[in-house]
N, C-alpha and C positions, 0 to 999 in steps of 0.2 A: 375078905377075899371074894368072898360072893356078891358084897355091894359092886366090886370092879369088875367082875364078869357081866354084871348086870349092866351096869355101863357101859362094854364095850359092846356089847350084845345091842342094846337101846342107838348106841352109836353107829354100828355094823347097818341095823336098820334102817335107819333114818336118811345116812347116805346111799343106801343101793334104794330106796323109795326116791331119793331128790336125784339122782343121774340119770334114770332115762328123760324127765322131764330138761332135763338141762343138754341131755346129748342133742334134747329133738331141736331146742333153743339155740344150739351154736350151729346146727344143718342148718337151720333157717337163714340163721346170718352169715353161714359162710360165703354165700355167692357174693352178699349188697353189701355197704359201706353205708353208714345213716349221713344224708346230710346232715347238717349244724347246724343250726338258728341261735344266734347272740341277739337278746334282748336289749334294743338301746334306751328306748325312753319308753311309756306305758301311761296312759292313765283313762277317764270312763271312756275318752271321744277317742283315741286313736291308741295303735300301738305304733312302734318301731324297730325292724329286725334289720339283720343280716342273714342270709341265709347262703352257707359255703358249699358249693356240691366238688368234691374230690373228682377223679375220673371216676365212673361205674356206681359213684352213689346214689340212694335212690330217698326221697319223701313222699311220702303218703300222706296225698294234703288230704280235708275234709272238705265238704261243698262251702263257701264262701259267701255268705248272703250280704255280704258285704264288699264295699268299693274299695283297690288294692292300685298303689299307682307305688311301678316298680322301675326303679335305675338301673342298670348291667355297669357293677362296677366292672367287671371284669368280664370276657363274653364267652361264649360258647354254646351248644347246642343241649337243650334236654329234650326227652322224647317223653310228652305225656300218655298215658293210659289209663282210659276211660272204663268206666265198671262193664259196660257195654263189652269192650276187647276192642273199640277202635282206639285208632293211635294215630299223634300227630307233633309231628319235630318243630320245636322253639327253638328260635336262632337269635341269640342275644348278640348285641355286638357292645364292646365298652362305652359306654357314656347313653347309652340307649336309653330312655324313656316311654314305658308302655301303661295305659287303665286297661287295669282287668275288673270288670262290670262284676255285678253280682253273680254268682252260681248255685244249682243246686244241683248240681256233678260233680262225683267225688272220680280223683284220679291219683295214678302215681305219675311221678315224674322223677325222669333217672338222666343223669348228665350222659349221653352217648359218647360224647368227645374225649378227648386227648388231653384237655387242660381245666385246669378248674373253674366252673363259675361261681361267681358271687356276685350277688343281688341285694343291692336296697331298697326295703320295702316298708312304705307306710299303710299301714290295715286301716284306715277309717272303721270305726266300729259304729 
């Protein structure tokens, strides 16, 4: 009997230590939706994604020191923000082709729009 008090006691614990850390975790994410990134091809010299933005989703890319040449399969507007706090609207239209040059600015970029986009993108590495 006292091994199972003991357990439920060790249990009792263990959950009320993991739920404030998991409450703070779903406030975080309740506002933003994650973009998606589907991996197509990979190897040393380049990758290949997709990346879906739902309405309101947001990616948090890392600075790019690398060349990025991206197709809008599907178009729509993100609004990037820079660690600085400026910000500045990407207007993709379908069938679009853009080079995005190296960086070493890190931003989020969150779909403003009303409809999804989706981006093919080859990362030159």
């Amino acid at each position: 009997m006292k091994r199972y008090f003991a357990a439920a006691v060790m249990s009792a614990a263990a959950l009320a230590l993991a739920t404030p850390a998991y409450a703070q975790d779903k406030k975080a994410d309740k506002g933003a939706a994650k973009a998606t990134i589907k991996v197509l091809q990979e190897n040393d010299k380049v990758r290949v994604f997709e990346t879906t933005f739902a309405p309101g989703a947001v990616n948090t890319a890392v600075p790019s020191k690398d060349t990025r040449v991206i197709r809008a399969l599907s178009g729509g507007t993100l609004e990037r923000t820079y660690t600085d706090g400026k910000k500045e609207r990407i207007v993709y239209k379908a069938g679009e082709v853009r080079i995005n040059n190296p960086s070493t600015v890190s931003y989020t970029a969150k779909n403003i729009g009303k409809t999804e986009v989706k981006l093919y993108v080859v990362h030159l590495k």
